[in-house]
C-alpha positions as CSV (number, residue, x, y, z in Angstrom):
1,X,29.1,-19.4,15.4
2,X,28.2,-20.8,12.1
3,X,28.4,-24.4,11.6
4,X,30.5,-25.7,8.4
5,X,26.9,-28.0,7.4
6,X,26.1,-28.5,3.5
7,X,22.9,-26.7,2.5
8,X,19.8,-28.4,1.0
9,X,19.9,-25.9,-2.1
10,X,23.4,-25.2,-3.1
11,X,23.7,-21.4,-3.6
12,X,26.2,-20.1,-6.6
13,X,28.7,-17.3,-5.5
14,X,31.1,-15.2,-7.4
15,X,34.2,-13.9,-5.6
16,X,35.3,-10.8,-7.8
17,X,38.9,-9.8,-5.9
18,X,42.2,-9.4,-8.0
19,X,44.3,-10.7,-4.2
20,X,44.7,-14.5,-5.1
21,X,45.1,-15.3,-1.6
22,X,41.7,-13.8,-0.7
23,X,40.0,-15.4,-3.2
24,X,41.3,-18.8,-2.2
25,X,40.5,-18.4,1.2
26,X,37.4,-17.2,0.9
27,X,36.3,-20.0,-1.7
28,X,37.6,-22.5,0.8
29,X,35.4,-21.5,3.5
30,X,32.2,-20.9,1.7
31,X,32.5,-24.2,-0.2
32,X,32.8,-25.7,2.9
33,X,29.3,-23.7,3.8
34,X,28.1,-25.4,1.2
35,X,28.5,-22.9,-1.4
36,X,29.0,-23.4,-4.8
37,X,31.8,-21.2,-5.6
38,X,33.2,-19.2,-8.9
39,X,36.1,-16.5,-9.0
40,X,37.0,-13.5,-11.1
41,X,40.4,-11.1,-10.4
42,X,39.1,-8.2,-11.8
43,X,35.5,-6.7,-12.7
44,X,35.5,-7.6,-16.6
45,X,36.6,-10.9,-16.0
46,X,33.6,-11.3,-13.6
47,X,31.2,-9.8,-15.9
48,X,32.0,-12.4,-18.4
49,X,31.1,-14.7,-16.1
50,X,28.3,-13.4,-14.7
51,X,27.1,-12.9,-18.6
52,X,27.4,-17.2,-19.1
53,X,26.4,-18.2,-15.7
54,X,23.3,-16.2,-13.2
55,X,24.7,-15.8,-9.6
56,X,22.7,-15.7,-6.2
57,X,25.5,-13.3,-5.0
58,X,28.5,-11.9,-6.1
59,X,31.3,-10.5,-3.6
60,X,33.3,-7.9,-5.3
61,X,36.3,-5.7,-3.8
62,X,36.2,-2.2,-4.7
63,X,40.0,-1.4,-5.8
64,X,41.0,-3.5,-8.6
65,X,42.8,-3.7,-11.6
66,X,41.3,-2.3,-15.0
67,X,37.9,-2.7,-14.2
68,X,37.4,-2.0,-10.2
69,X,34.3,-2.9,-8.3
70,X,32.1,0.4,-8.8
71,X,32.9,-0.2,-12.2
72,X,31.6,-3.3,-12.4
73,X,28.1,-3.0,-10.2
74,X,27.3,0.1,-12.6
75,X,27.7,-2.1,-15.6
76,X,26.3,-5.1,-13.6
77,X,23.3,-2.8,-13.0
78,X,22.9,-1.9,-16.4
79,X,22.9,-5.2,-17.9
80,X,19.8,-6.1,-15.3
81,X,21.9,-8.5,-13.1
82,X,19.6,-8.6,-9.8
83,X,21.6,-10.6,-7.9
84,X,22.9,-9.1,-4.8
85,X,25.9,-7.6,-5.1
86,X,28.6,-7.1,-1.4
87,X,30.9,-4.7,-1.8
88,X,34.3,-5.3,0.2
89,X,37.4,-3.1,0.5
90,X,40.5,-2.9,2.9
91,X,40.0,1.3,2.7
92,X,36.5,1.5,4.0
93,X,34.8,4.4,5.2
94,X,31.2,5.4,5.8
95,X,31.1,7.5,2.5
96,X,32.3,4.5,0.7
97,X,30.2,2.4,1.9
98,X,26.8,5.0,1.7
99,X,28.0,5.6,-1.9
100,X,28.2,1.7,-2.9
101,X,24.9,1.5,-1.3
102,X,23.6,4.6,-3.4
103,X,24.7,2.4,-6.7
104,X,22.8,-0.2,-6.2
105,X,25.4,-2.3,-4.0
106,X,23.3,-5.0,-1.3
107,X,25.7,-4.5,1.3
108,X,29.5,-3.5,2.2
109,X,31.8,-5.1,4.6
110,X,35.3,-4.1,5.3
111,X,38.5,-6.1,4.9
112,X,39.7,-7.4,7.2
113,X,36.5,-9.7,8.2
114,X,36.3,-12.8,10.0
115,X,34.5,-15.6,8.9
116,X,31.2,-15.2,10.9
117,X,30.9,-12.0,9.5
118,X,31.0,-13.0,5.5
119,X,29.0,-16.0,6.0
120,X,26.5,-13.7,8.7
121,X,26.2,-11.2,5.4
122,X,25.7,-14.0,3.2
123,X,22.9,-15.3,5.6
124,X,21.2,-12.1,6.0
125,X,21.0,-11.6,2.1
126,X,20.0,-15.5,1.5
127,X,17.1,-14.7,3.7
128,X,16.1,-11.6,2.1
129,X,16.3,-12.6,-1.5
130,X,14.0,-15.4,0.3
131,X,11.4,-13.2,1.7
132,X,11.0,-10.8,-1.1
133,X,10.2,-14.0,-3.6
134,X,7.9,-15.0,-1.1
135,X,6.6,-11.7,-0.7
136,X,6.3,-11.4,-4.9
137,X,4.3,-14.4,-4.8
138,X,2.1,-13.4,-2.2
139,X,1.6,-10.1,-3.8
140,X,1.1,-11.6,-7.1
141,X,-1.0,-14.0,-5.9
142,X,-3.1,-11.4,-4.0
143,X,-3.1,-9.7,-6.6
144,X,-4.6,-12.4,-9.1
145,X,-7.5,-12.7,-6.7
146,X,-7.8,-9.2,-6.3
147,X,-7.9,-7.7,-9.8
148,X,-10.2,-8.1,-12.8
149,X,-9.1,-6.3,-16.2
150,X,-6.7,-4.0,-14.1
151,X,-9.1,-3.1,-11.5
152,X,-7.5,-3.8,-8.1
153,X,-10.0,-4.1,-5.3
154,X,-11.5,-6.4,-2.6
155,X,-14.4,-4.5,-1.7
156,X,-17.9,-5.9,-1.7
157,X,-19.6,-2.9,-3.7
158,X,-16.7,-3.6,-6.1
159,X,-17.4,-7.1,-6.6
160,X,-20.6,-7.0,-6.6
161,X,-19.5,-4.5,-9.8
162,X,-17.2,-7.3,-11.6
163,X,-20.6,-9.1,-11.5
164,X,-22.8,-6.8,-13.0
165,X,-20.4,-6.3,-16.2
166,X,-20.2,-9.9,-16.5
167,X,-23.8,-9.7,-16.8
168,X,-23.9,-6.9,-19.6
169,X,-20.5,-7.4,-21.1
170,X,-22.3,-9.1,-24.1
171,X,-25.1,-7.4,-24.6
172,X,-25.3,-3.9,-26.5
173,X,-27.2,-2.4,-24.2
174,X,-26.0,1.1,-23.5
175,X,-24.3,1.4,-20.1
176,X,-23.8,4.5,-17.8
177,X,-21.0,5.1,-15.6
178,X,-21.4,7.2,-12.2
179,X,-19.0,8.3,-10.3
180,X,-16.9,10.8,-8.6
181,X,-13.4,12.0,-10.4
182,X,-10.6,9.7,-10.3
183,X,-12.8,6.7,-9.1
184,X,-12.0,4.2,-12.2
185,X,-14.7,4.5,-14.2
186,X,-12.7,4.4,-17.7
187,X,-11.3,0.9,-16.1
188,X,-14.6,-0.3,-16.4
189,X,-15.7,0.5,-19.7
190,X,-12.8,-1.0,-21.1
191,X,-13.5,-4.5,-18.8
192,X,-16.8,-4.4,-19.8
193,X,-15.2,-4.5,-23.4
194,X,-12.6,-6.7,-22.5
195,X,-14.9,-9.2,-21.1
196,X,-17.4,-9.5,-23.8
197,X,-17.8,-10.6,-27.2
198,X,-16.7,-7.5,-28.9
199,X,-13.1,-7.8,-27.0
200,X,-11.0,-8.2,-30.5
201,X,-12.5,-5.0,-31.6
202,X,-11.5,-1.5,-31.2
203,X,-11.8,0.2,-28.1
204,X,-12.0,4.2,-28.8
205,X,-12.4,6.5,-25.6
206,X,-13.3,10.3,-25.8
207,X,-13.2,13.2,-23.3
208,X,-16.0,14.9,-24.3
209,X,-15.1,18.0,-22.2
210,X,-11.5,17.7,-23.5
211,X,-12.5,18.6,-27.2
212,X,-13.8,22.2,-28.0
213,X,-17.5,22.1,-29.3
214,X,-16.8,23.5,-32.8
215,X,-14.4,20.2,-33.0
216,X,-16.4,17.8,-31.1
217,X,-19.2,17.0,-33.7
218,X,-16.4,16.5,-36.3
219,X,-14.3,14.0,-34.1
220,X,-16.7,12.0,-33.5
221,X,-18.9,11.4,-36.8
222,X,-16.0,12.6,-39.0
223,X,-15.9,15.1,-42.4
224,X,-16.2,15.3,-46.0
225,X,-13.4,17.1,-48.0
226,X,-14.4,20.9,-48.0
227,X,-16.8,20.3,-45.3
228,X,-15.0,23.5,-43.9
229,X,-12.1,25.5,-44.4
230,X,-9.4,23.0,-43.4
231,X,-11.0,20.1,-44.5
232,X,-9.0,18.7,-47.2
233,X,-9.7,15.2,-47.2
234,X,-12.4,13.0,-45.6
235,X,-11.8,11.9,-41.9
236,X,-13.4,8.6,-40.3
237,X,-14.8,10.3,-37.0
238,X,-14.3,8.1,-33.6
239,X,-17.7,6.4,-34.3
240,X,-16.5,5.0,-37.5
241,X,-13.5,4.1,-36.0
242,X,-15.1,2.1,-33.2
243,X,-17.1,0.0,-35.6
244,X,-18.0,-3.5,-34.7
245,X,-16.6,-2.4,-31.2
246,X,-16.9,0.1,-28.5
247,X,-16.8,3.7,-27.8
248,X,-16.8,5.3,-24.3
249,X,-18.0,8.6,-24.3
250,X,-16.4,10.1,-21.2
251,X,-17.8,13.1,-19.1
252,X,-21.0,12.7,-21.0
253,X,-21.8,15.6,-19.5
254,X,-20.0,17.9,-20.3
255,X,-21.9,17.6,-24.1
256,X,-23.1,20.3,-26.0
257,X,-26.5,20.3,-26.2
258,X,-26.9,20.5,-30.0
259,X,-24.3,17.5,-30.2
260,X,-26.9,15.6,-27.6
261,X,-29.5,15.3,-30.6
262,X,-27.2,13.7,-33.2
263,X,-25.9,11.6,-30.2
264,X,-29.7,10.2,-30.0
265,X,-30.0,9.7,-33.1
266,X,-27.0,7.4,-33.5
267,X,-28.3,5.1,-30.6
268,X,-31.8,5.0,-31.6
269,X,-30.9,4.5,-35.5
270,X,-27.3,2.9,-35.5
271,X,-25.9,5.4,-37.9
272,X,-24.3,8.7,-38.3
273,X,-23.5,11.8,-40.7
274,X,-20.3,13.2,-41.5
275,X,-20.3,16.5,-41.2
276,X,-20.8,18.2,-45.3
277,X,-21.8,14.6,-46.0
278,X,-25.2,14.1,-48.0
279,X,-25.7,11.0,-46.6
280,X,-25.7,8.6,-43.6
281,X,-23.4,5.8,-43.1
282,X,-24.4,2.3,-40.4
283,X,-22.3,1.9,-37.7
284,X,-21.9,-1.2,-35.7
285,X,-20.9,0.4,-32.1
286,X,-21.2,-0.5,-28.5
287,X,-22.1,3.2,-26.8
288,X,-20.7,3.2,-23.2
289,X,-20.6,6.7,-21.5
290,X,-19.3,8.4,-17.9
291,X,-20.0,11.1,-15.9
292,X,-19.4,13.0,-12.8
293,X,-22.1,15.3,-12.7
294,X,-25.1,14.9,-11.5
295,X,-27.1,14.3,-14.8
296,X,-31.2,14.1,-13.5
297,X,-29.9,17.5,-11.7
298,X,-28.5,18.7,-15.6
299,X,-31.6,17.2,-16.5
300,X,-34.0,19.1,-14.7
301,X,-31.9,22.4,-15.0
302,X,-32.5,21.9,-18.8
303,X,-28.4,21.0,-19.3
304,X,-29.0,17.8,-20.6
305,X,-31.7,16.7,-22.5
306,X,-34.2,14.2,-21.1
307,X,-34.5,11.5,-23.6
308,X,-31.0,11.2,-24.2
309,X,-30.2,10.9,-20.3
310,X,-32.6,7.7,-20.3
311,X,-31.6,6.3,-23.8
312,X,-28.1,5.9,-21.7
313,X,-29.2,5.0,-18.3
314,X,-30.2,1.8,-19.7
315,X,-27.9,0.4,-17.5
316,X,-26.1,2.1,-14.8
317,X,-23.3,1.1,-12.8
318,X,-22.0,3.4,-9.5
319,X,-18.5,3.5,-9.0
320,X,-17.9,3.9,-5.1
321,X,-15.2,6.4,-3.9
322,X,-11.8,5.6,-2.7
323,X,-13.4,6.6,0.8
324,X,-15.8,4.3,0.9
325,X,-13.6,1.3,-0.1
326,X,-10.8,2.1,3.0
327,X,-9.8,-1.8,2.6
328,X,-8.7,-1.3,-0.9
329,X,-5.9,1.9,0.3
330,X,-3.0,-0.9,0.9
331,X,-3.6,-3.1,-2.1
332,X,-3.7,0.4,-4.5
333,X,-0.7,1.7,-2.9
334,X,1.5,-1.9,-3.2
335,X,0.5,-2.4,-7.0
336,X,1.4,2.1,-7.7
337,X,4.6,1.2,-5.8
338,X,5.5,-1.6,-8.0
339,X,4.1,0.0,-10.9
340,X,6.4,3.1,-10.2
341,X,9.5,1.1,-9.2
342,X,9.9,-0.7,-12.8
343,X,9.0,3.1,-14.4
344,X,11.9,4.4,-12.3
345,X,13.8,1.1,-13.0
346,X,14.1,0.8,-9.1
347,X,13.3,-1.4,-6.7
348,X,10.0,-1.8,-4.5
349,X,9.4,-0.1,-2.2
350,X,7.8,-0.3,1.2
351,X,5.3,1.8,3.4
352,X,5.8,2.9,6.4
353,X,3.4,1.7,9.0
354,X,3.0,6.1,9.7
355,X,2.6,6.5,6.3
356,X,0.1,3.9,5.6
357,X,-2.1,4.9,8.8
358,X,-2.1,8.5,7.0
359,X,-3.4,7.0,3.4
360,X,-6.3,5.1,5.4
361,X,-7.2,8.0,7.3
362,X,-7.4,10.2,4.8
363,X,-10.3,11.3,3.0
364,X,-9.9,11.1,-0.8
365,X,-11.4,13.7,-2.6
366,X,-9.1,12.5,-6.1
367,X,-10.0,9.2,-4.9
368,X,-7.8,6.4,-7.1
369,X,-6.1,9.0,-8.9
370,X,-4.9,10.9,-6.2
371,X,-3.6,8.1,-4.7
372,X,-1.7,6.9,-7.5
373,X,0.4,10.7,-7.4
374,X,0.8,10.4,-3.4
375,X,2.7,7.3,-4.5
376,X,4.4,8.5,-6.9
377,X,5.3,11.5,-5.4
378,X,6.7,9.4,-2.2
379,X,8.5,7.4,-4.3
380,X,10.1,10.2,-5.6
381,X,10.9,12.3,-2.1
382,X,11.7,8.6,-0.3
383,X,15.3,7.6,1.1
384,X,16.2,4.2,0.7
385,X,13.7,1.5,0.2
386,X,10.4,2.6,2.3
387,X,8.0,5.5,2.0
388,X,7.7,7.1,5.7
389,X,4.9,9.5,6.8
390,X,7.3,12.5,6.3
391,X,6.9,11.7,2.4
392,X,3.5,12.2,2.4
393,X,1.7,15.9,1.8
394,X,0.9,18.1,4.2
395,X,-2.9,18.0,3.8
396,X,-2.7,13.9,4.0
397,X,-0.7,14.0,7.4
398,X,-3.0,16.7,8.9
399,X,-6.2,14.8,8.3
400,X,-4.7,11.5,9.9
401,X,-4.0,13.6,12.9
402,X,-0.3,14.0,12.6
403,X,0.9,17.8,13.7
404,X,2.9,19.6,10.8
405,X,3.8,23.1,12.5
406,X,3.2,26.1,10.4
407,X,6.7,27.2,10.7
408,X,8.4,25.6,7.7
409,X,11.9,24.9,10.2
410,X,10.0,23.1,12.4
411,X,9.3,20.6,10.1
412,X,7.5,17.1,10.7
413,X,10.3,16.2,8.7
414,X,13.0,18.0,10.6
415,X,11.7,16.8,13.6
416,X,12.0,13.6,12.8
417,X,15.3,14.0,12.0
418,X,16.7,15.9,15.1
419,X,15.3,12.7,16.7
420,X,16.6,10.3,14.8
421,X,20.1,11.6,14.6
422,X,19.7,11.8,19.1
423,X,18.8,8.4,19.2
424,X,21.5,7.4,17.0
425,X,24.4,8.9,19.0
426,X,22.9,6.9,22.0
427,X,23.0,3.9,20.2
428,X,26.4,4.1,19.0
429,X,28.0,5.5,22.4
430,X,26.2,2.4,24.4
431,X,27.7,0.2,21.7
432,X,30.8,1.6,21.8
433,X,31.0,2.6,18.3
434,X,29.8,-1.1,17.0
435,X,27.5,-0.3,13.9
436,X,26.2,-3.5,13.8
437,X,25.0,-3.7,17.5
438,X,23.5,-0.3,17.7
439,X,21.6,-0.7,14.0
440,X,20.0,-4.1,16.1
441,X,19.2,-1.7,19.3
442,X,17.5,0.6,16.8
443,X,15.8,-1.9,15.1
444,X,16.6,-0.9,11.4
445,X,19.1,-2.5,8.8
446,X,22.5,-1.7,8.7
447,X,22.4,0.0,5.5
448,X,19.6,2.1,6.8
449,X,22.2,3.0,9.7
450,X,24.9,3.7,7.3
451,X,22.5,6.5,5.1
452,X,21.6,7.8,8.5
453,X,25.2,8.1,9.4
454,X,26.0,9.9,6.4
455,X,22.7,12.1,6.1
456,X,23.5,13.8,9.6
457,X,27.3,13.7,9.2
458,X,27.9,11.3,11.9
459,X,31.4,9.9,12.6
């Protein structure tokens, strides 16, 4: 039984119900628990409210008078109210309830309740709303510690990293990237920019294997009007446009050999030559340049030419892969789930203790950037509020050692499923039906139970 004891921090409530009774009785007993109580009869009167005063929770009846309670969470929802929001009705059903829950809704309890169970829901959320703060400010502060100029990592080949651009980030020396696709190496070019002297200048990045050669020299040292056939003006090329700041020349390699010369040129004499221009122009820029390939391989295959490969290798910095930084797999995947949940305007979501063993396991060939569309792509396939194993692809679960039978109707997924929805019946027939006991004996939420219950159509 809960005792009627006045809590250190007074929490606010609105009570939404358009019964008078209801609403008096219920503000009676949660003042007495300390509450700090407000009441609404109908959905826009409690949206007015809710608009002059914020609200650690808001109890709202479904069926109501001109604006009823589904009404109001949508609107609540769309005018960013994050407070949680219970959902109570006298003509409850599990598709009720699943479909609240589906809006946005925190929880959904059915009229008539006794006391325990209102102020036991109250509880439950009070504590929630308790540890996801302190789980924000954990993450954020991990993530403070953790990250330099939006690269997220704690390994030691990584630090050692946000050392060495510290150490170059003011110089002009040219720097070299390494690394495998997808590792981050764009991240650090633009930290090494960030970091140094040249920060309130332009950054310009270029794909050099993005841009077909016959366009290439023009991007990047510009044109003269009638240089060529659709010339019709002059055009500042990416050098120009970098002045006094920095331009990363990404996959390096993938440069045309005749473009190599005039690249040497512009680090060895600081200027450049539209093309159809009689004349050369200074430049002020900071060269920075990535690559992939092997370049003293390209090198000695006669891909890339010599002088220009140690004119950039100045300084070089090795980006390791995602593989060899296993320690940095949880940290990535909580900052893409955040980062996904505001794009999606959602809320976080968790991983799976399956699913995370899969991610460590695996091997990484895409290394940050595959990870980034696992997430996503979990996010996207995940019911409720955590990513499970079964959300992961095929190839990811197979490599952690998980099974995933050829024959599509044997499903990991489906699997799972069939022994969910058995374990579930057991629950609820050695409960008796209770919904509440048997979500406790299956150690999940209640509104985990309730999707369940509708997903596989149990009564």
């Amino acid at each position: 039984m809960w005792k009627d004891t006045i809590m250190t921090t007074q929490k606010h409530i609105l009570i939404i119900d358009d019964e008078e009774n209801l609403r008096h009785m219920l503000s009676v007993m949660l003042t007495r628990q300390g509450y700090q109580v407000a009441m609404a009869p109908d959905g826009s009167e409690g949206l007015r409210r809710m608009r002059e005063q914020a609200y650690d929770f808001i109890l709202c009846d479904i069926r109501m008078p001109e604006m009823d309670g589904k009404a109001f969470l949508t609107r609540a929802l769309e005018e960013q109210v994050f407070s949680p929001v219970i959902m109570m009705s006298a003509y409850g059903t599990v598709d009720t309830a699943v479909e609240c829950l589906k809006m946005g809704a925190y929880d959904f309890i059915s009229k008539p309740f006794k006391k325990d169970e209102i102020v036991m829901v109250l509880k439950k959320a009070e504590e929630r709303e308790r540890l996801r703060e302190e789980n924000s400010r954990l993450r954020r502060a991990v993530a403070e510690k953790s990250a330099f100029h939006g690269i997220i990592s704690r390994n030691g080949a990584m630090e050692d990293i946000f050392g060495q651009i510290h150490k170059v980030c003011d110089l002009k020396t040219t720097v070299l990237i390494l690394g495998e696709s997808g590792t981050g190496k764009e991240l650090v070019a633009r930290a090494i920019h960030r970091t140094g002297r040249r920060a309130k200048r332009p950054f310009v990045a270029v794909n050099c294997g993005a841009i077909p050669e016959n366009l290439l020299e023009s991007e990047l040292f510009g044109h003269v009007r009638g240089a060529f056939t659709d010339a019709g003006g002059d055009k500042a090329g990416l050098f120009e446009q970098a002045d006094g700041g920095t331009l990363f020349l990404d996959e390096i390699g993938e440069m045309p050999l005749a473009l190599q010369v005039k690249i040497l040129r512009v680090l060895q004499e600081e200027e450049i030559r539209p093309v159809g221009a009689s004349a050369s122009r200074k430049v002020n820029v900071r060269v920075l340049s990535a690559t992939s390939r092997d370049l003293e391989a390209d090198v000695r295959d006669g891909r890339f030419r010599e002088d220009l490969f140690f004119r950039l290798n100045v300084f070089f910095i090795h980006m390791p892969p995602l593989r060899e930084r296993v320690e940095d797999i949880p940290l990535l995947a909580e900052h893409f789930t955040e980062k996904y949940a505001k794009a999606m305007q959602r809320q976080p979501v968790r991983i799976a203790p399956d699913a995370m063993r899969s991610l460590m396991a695996y091997a990484w060939p895409g290394n940050v950037r595959e990870l980034e569309n696992v997430i996503e792509r979990g996010m996207i396939l995940c019911e409720g509020d955590c990513i499970t194993g079964a959300c992961l692809p095929a190839g990811i679960r197979e490599e952690a050692g998980v099974e995933v039978p050829a024959d599509e109707n044997l499903s990991i997924k489906k699997a799972e499923q069939v022994m969910e929805r058995d374990l579930i019946r057991k629950a609820l027939t050695k409960t008796g039906g209770n919904r509440t006991q048997a979500a406790k004996i299956l150690e999940i939420s209640h509104r985990s139970l309730l999707y369940k219950l509708k997903e596989f159509g149990i009564e």
